[in-house]
C-alpha positions in Angstrom: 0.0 0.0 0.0 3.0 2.4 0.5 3.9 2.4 -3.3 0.6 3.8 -3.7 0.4 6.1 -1.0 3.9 7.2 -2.7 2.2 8.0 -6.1 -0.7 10.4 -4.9 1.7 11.9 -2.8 4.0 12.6 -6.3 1.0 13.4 -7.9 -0.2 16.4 -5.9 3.7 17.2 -5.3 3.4 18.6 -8.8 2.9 22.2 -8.3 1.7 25.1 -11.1 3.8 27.4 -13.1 3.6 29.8 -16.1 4.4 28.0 -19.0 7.5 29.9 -20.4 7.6 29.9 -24.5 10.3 27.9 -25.8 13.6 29.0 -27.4 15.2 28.3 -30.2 17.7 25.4 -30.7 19.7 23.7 -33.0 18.1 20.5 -34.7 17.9 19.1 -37.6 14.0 18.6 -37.5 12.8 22.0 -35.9 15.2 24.8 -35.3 11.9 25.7 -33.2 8.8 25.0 -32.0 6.4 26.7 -34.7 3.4 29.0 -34.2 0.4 27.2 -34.5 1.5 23.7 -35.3 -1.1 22.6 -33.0 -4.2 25.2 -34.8 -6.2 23.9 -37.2 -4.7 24.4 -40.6 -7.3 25.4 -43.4 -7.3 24.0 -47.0 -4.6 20.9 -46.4 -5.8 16.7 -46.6 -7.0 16.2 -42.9 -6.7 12.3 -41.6 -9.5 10.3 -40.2 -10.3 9.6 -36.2 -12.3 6.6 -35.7 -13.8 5.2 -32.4 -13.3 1.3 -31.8 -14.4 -1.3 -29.6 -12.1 -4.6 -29.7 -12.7 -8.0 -27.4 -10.8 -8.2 -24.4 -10.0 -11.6 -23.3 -7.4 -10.1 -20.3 -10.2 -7.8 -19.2 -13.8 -10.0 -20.3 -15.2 -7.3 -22.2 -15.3 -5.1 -24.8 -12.7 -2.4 -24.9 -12.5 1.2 -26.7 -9.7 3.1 -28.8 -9.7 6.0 -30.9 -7.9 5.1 -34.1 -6.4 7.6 -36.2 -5.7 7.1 -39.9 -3.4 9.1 -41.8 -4.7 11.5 -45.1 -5.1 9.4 -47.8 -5.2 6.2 -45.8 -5.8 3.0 -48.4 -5.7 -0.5 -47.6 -3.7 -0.9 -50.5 -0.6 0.1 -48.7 1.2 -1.5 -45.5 1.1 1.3 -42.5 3.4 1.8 -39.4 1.6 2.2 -36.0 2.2 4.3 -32.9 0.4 3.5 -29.5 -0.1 6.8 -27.5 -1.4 6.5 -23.9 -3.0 8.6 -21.7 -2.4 9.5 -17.4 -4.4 8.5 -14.3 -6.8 10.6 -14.7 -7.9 10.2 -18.7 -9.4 7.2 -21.0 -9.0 6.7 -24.5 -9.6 10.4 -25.5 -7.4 12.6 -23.2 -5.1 13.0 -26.0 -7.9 14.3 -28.3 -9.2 16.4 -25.6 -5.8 18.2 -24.4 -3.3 17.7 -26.9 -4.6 18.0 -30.4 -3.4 15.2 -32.0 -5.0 14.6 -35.4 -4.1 18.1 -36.2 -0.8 18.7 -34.9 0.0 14.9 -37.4 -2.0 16.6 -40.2 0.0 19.9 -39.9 3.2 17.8 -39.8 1.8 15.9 -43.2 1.1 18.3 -45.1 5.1 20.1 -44.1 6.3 16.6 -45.2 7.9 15.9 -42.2 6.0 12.8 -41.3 6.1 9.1 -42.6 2.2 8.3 -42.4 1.6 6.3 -39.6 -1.8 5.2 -38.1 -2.0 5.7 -34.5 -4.0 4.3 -31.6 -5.3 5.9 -28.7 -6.5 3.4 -26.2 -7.8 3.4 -22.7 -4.5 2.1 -20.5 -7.0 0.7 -17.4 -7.5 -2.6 -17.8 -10.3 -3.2 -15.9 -14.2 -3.3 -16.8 -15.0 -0.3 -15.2 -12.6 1.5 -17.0 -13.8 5.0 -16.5 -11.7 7.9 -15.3 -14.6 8.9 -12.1 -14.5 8.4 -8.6 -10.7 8.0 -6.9 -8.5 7.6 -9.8 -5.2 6.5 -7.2 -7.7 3.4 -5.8 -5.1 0.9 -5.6 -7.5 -1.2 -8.4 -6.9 1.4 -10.8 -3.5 2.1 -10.3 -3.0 -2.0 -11.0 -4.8 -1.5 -14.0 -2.5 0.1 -15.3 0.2 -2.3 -15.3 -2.7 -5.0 -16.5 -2.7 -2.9 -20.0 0.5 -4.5 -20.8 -1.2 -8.0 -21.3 -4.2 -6.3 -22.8 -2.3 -4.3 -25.4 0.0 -7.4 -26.2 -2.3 -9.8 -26.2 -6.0 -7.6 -27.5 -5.6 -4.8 -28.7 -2.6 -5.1 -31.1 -3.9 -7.9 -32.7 -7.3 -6.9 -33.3 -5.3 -3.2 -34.9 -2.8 -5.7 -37.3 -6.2 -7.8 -38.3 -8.4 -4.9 -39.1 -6.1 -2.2 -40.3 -3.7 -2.5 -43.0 0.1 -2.2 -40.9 3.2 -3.6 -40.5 3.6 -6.5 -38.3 7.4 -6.4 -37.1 8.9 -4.8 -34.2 10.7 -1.8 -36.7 7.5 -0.7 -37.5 5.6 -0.4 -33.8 5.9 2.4 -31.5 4.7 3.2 -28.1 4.6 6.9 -26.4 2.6 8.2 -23.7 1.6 10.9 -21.1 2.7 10.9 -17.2 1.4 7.4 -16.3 0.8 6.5 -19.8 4.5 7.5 -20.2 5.3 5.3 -17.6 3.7 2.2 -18.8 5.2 3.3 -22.6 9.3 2.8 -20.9 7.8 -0.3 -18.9 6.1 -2.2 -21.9 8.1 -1.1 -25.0 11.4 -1.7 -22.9 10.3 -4.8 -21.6 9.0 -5.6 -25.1 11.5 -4.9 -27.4 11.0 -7.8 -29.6 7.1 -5.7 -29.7 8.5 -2.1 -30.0 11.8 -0.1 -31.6 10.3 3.2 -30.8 9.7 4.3 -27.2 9.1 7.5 -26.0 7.8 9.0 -22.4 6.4 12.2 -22.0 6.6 13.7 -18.0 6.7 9.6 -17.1 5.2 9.3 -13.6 5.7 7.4 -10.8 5.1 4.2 -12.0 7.8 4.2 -14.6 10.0 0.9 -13.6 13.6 1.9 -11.9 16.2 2.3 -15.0 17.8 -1.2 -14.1 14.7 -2.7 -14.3 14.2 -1.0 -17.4 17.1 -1.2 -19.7 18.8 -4.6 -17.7 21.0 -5.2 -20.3 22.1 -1.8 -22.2 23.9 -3.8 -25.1 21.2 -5.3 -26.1 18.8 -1.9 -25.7 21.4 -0.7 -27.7 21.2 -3.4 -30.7 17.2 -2.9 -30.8 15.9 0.3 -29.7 15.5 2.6 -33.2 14.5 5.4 -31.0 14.0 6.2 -27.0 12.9 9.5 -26.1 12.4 11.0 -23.0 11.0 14.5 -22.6 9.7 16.3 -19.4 9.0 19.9 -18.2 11.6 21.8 -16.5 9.3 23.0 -13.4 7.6 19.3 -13.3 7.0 17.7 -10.1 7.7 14.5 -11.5 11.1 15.1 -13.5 12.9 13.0 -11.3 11.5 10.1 -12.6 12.6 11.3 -15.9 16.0 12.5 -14.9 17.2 9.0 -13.2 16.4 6.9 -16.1 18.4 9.4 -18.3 21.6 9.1 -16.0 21.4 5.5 -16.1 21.1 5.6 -20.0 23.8 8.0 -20.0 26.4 5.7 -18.0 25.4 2.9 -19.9 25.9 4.8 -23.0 22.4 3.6 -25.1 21.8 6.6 -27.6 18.3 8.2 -26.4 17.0 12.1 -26.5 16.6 13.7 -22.9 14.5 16.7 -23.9 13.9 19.2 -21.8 11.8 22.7 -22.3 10.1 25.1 -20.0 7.0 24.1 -18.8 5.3 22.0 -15.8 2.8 18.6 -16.1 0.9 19.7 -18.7 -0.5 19.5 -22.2 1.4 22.5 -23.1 4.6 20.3 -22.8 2.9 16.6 -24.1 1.7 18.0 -27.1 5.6 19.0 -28.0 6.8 15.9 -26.9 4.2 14.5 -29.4 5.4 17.2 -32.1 9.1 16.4 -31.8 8.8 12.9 -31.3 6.4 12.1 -33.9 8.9 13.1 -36.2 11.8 11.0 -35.8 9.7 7.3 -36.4 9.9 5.2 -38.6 12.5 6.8 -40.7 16.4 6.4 -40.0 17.6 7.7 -37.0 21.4 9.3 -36.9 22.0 8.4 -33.0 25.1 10.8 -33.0 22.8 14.3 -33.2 20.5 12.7 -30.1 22.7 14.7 -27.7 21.7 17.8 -29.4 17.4 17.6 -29.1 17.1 19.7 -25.7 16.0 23.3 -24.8 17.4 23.4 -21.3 19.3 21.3 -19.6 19.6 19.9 -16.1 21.1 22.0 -13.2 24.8 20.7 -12.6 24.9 18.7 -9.3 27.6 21.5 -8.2 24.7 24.0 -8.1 24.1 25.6 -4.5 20.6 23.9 -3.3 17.6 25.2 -6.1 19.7 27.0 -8.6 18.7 26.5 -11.6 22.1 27.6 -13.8 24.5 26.5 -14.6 22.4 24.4 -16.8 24.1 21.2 -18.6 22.4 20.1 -21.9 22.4 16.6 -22.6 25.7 16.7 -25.1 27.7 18.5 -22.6 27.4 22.1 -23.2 26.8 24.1 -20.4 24.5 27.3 -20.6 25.5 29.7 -17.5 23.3 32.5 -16.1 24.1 35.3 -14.1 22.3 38.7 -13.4 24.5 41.7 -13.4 22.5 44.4 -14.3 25.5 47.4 -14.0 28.1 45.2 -15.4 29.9 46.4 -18.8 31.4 43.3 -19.2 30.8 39.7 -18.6 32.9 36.0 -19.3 32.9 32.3 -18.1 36.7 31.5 -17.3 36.6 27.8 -18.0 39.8 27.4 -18.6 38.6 28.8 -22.3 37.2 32.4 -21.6 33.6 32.3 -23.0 31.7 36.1 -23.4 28.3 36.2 -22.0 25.5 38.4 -23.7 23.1 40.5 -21.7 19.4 41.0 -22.0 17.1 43.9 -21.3 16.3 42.2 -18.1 20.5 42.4 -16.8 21.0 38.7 -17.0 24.0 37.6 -18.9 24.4 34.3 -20.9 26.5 32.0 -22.6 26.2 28.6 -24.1 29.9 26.7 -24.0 31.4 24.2 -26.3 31.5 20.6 -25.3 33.2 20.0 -21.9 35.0 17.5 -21.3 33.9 14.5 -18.2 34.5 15.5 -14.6 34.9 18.4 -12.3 36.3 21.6 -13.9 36.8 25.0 -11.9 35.7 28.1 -13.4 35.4 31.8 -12.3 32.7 34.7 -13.3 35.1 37.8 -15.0 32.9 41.2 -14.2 34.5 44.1 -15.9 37.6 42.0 -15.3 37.5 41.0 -11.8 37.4 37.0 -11.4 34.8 36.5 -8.2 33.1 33.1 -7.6 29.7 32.5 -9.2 26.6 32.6 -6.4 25.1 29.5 -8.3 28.0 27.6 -7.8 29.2 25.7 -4.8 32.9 26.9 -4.3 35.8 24.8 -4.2 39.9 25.7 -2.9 41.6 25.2 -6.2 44.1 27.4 -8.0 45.4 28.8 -4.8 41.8 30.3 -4.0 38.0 29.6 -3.7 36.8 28.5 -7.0 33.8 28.0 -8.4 33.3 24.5 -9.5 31.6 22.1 -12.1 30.8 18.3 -12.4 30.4 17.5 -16.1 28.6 13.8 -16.3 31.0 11.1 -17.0 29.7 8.1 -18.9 32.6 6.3 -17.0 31.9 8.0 -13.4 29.7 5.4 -11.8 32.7 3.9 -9.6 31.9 7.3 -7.2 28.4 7.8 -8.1 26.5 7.5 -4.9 25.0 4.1 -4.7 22.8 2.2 -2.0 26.2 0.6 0.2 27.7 0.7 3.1 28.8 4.4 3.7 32.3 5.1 5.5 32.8 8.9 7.1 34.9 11.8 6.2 36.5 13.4 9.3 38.2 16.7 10.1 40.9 16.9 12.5 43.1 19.6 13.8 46.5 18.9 15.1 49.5 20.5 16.9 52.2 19.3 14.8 55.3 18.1 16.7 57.5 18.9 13.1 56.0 22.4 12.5 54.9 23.4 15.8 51.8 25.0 14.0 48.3 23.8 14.1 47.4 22.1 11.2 44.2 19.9 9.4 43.6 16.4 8.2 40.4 14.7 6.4 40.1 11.0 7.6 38.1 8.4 5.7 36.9 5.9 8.1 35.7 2.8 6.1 32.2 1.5 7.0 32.1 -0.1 10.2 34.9 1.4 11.6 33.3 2.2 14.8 31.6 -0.9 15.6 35.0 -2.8 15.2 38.4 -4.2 17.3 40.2 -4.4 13.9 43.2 -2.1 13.2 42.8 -1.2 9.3 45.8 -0.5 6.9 46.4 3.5 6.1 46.9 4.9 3.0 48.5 8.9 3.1 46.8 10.8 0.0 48.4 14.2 -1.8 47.0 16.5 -3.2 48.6 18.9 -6.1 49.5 22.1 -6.3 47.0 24.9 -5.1 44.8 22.9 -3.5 44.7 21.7 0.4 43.4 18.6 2.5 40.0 18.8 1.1 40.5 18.4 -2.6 40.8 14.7 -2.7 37.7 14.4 0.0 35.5 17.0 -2.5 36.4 17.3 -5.9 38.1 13.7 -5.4 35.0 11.5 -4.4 37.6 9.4 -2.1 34.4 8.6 0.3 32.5 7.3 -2.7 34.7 5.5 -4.8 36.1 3.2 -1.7 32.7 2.9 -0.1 31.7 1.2 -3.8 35.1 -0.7 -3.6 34.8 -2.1 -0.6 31.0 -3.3 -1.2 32.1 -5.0 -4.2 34.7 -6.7 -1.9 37.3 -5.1 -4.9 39.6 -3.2 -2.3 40.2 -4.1 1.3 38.8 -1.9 4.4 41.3 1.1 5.2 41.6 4.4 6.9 42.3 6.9 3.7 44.6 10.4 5.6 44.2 13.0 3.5 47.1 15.6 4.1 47.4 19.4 3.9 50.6 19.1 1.8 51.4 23.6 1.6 54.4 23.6 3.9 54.8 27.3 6.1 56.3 29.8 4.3 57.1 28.1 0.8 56.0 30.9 -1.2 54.0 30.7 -4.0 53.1 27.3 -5.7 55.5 25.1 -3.4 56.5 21.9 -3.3 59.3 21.8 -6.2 62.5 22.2 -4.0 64.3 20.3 -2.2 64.0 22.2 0.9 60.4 22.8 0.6 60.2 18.8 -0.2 62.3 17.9 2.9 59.7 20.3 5.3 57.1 17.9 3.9 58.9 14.6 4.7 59.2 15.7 8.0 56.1 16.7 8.6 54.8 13.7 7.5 56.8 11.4 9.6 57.4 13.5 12.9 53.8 15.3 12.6 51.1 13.5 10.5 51.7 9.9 11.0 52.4 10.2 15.0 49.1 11.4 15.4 47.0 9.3 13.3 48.8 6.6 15.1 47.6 7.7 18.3 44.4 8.9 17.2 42.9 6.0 14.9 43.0 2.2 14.5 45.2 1.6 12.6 48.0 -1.0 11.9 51.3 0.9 12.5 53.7 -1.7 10.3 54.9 -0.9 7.0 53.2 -3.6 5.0 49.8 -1.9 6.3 50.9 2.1 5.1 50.9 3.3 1.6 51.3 6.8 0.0 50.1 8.5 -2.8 49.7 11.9 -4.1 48.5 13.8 -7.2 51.0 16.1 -9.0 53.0 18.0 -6.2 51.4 15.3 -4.3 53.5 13.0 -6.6 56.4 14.8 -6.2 56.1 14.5 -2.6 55.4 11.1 -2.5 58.6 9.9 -5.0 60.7 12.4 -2.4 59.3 11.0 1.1 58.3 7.8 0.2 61.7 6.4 -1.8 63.8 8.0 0.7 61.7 5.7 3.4 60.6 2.1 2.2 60.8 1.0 5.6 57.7 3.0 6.4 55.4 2.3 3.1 55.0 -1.1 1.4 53.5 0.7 -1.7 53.6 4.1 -3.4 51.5 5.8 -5.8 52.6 8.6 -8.3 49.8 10.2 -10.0 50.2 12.8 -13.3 53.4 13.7 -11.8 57.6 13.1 -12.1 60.6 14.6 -11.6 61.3 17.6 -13.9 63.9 17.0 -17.0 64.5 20.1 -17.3 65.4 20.6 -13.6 68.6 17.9 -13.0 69.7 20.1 -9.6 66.2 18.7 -7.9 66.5 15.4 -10.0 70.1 14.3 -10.1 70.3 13.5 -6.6 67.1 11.7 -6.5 68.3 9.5 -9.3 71.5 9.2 -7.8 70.1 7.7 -4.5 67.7 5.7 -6.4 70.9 4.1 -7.7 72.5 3.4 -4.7 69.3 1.9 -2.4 67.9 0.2 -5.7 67.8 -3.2 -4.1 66.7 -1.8 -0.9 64.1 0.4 -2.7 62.8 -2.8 -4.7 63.1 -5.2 -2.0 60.8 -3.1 0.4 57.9 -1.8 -1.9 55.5 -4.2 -2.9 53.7 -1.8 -5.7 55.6 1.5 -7.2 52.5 2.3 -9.3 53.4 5.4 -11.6 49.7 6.4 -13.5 48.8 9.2 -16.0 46.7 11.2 -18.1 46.6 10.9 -22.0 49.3 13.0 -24.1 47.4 15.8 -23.1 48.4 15.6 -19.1 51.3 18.6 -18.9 53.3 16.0 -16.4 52.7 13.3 -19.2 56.6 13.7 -20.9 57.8 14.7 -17.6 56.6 10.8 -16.8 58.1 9.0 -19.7 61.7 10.6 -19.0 61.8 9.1 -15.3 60.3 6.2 -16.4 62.8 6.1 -19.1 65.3 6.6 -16.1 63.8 4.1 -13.8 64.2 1.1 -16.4 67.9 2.0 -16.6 68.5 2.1 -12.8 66.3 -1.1 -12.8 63.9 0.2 -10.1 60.7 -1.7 -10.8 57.4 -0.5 -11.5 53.7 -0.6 -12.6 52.8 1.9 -15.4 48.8 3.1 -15.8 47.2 5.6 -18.1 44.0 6.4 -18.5 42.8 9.4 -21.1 42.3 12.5 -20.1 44.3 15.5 -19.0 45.8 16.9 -15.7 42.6 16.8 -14.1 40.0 14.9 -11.4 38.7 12.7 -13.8 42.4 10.9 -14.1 42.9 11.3 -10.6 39.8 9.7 -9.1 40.8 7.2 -11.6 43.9 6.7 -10.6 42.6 6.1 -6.6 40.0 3.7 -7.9 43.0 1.9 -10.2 45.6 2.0 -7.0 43.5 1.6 -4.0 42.3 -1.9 -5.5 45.9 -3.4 -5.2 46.7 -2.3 -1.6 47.1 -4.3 1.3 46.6 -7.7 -0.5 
């Protein structure tokens, strides 16, 4: 009884706004939605509505549809057909009621830009009382709905493909529907898709299956689905329902539209959903421009709680928003400086290229001052509070937050005995920490260059990816120390001399590792420590940790390597290397050296020490993954190195 409880409760949750007119966009079918597409147009071949009944064996009675057939229907020719349901609270003629359809199909004829179809509206409660009165969320009713699937498998198509002239095969079958008729359209055309090709759900409501459920194998969706579309309001209750099956088709990578315009659960909305997707079936579908079918996109996950830009569209662009009424001047620093155009009303915007997977930081430049934007949550990066952006990554699901045992991130603030200045940790505990006697391995983690102790817990997902590790039982339980690696009064981006690197190593061992010994469970052999650091952090770790194997049994260098073109710092490092070689190799069980693509600025810097390493014959493990010097390659990196500690 909850689930149903759960639906009325989403239902009413879905609250009324102005419907705000749609802007244009690029596509290759509409470069807009055009005026009266949906008005009757005089003087052009109109199709033909029919009302049917058909015997239901699932139900025991007699059933009705509205049929429509398109102009110049003849039974001499073989037709395609689309199934379009209705919600909760219609029958079979909501759709001709709200949304229009025989006209908005005959205006798209008569433009050419439809491949005649015939299309049947039928009532989606399979029951015998099928009539919309009375409490349409009764439990009975809201089963009903899920009966349809064996009533439009087993009834009603068959009793269309005996007394209509159609196509019988799967290519030529669609299904699309409205809130819950959307809903049953993703739950019987995806778990039918030897029945359907074409799928599409318009504002899909509660009912609409979890996207695992849905799509359980995504190479085979991928092999069979023609077309899935998935369109919803921007200011709709229900878009979550909309938005999770997305991500999931997203990370799996099956080729669908995510479309999303201004509007809220309405008619305004379905009858473009009906309008766009109408034109796509039947006809061959180039799966690459599918990215591009969107008029807003969905609020990054970096947003501050409600804000609505920056928006990311489904093929990666962002659009960013700002108001700045006095402002002579506005840009997006993204790395790539973007320049914003104002309207009458003082708001600024800017539609980006394609950016690339992963967090990014970015400042607002007013009149040439870089400031934070108030969207945006903010993020120490760059030697200063940023403001930062998560880009979806098809490959991210190793830190998405799943439904596993969750470890903690702690703070902690200690007197340093090496420094004799306070200074702060973050401390993953793994799940279960505190409920258990066991003393866990520790791995030290680095950050780079102009960033501190919380980069790897924020922009680094270090919670997430081990808690998903350690549920799949692919990395062992440990206690993760993230350092602040900036040493007092370095100057500038430190952490490239050998001073600066010698103030780190003992801070480290006299400081950092004294306390989390006395502070947290943990094993305090070598065998059970490890260290690893980003960049500087990798400089760090080749400096602390090769010059003490008999602290760390592994050690993991991440888009980072001594400088070429710097032998004073180098040289000697080598030069020990050389002499403790045996020692060095005898004592680490995993040297793991991992980097981005060609395209990482420490990538060359890499191959030479590598280079070096094979002729002092200092052994090693070599990883790269594409991608630049950034987070996406680093969380990678933890995910890749994490899995071969302490085993």
């Amino acid at each position: 009884m909850k689930k149903f409880s759960f639906l009325i409760r989403a239902y009413l949750a879905v609250t009324i706004a102005l419907f705000v007119s749609a802007t244009a966009f690029s596509q290759s079918i509409e470069k807009e939605m055009p005026a009266g597409f949906d008005q009757v147009r005089p003087g052009i071949a109109t199709g033909k509505l029919d009302s049917v009944q058909y015997a239901s064996k699932t139900v025991g009675t007699n059933r009705k549809a509205l049929i429509y057939t398109p102009p110049g229907y003849s039974k001499k020719k073989k037709y395609p057909v689309l199934y379009l349901l209705h919600g909760i609270g219609g029958d079979e003629k909501e759709w001709l009621r709200g949304g229009k359809p025989q006209v908005i199909l005959d205006n798209l004829y008569a433009d050419k830009k439809l491949e005649p179809m015939i299309v049947v509206m039928p009532n989606g409660r399979a029951m015998k009382d099928d009539r919309a009165v009375g409490n349409v969320f009764d439990k009975d009713k809201v089963e009903a709905f899920a009966t349809f699937e064996k009533d439009l498998l087993t009834d009603l198509i068959p009793y269309v493909e005996k007394t209509y002239s159609v196509l019988k095969d799967r290519e030529h079958r669609a299904i699309a529907g409205l809130s819950m008729g959307g809903g049953q359209s993703l739950n019987f055309g995806l778990g039918n898709l030897d029945k359907f090709a074409w799928v599409g759900g318009f504002s899909s409501a509660p009912n609409t299956k979890k996207p695992e459920e849905l799509v359980p194998n995504p190479e085979e969706a991928k092999k069979q689905l023609k077309l899935l579309w998935i369109s919803c309001g921007d200011n709709d209750g229900l878009i979550t329902f909309s938005k999770r099956t997305h991500d999931y088709l997203y990370e799996n990578k099956v080729p669908h539209v995510y479309y999303i315009e201004p509007g809220v659960h309405d008619f305004k909305v379905w009858k473009n959903g009906l309008f766009m997707f109408s034109q796509f079936l039947f006809k061959p579908v180039d799966v690459a421009s599918l990215p591009k079918y969107s008029i807003l996109g969905t609020p990054a996950s970096t947003n501050i709680r409600s804000a609505k830009y920056p928006q990311i569209l489904p093929d990666n662009r962002v659009v960013f928003r700002v108001k700045a009424p006095e402002a002579q001047k506005v840009q997006i620093d993204l790395g790539k400086k973007y320049a914003m155009v104002k309207d009458t009303s003082g708001f600024w915007t800017v539609t980006t290229d394609s950016i690339s997977r992963g967090f990014h930081y970015y400042s607002l430049l007013i009149d040439g001052v870089a400031v934070v934007d108030p969207a945006s949550e903010t993020f120490y990066g760059m030697g200063r509070m940023a403001s930062g952006i998560e880009i979806p990554d098809q490959d991210g699901g190793y830190y998405a937050l799943k439904d596993v045992p969750h470890g903690e991130i702690r703070i902690k603030r200690y007197l340093s005995k090496a420094s004799n200045a306070w200074r702060e940790m973050y401390v993953y505990t793994p799940p279960g920490y505190d409920q258990s006697a066991e003393k866990y391995p520790v791995l030290y983690l680095l950050h780079g260059g102009g960033e501190d102790q919380r980069g790897w817990a924020t922009q680094g997902k270090t919670g997430m990816i081990l808690d998903n590790l350690i549920a799949e039982k692919k990395a062992k339980p440990m206690v993760i120390v993230m350092l602040d690696g900036n040493m007092p009064n370095a100057g500038g981006l430190a952490g490239f001399n050998e001073n600066v690197l010698r103030a780190f190593e003992n801070e480290l061992k006299q400081g950092a590792i004294p306390f989390v010994e006395s502070n947290f469970r943990v094993a305090t052999d070598a065998k059970n420590r490890a260290l690893a650091g980003l960049s500087m952090g990798g400089l760090q770790t080749l400096y602390a940790g090769i010059k003490n194997t008999d602290l760390f049994s592994s050690l993991g260098v991440f888009s980072s390597g001594w400088f070429a073109n710097n032998p004073k710092l180098s040289e000697p490092q080598y030069e020990f290397m050389k002499t403790n070689a045996a020692t060095i190799n005898g004592n680490l069980k995993t040297l793991w050296i991992s980097m981005g693509g060609k395209e990482d600025i420490a990538h060359q810097n890499c191959q030479v020490m590598m280079k070096k390493f094979d002729d002092l014959g200092i052994k090693y493990q070599y990883s790269e993954y594409a991608g630049g010097h950034t987070w996406p390659v680093w969380r990678h990196d933890l995910f890749g190195f994490s899995q071969v500690l302490f085993k």
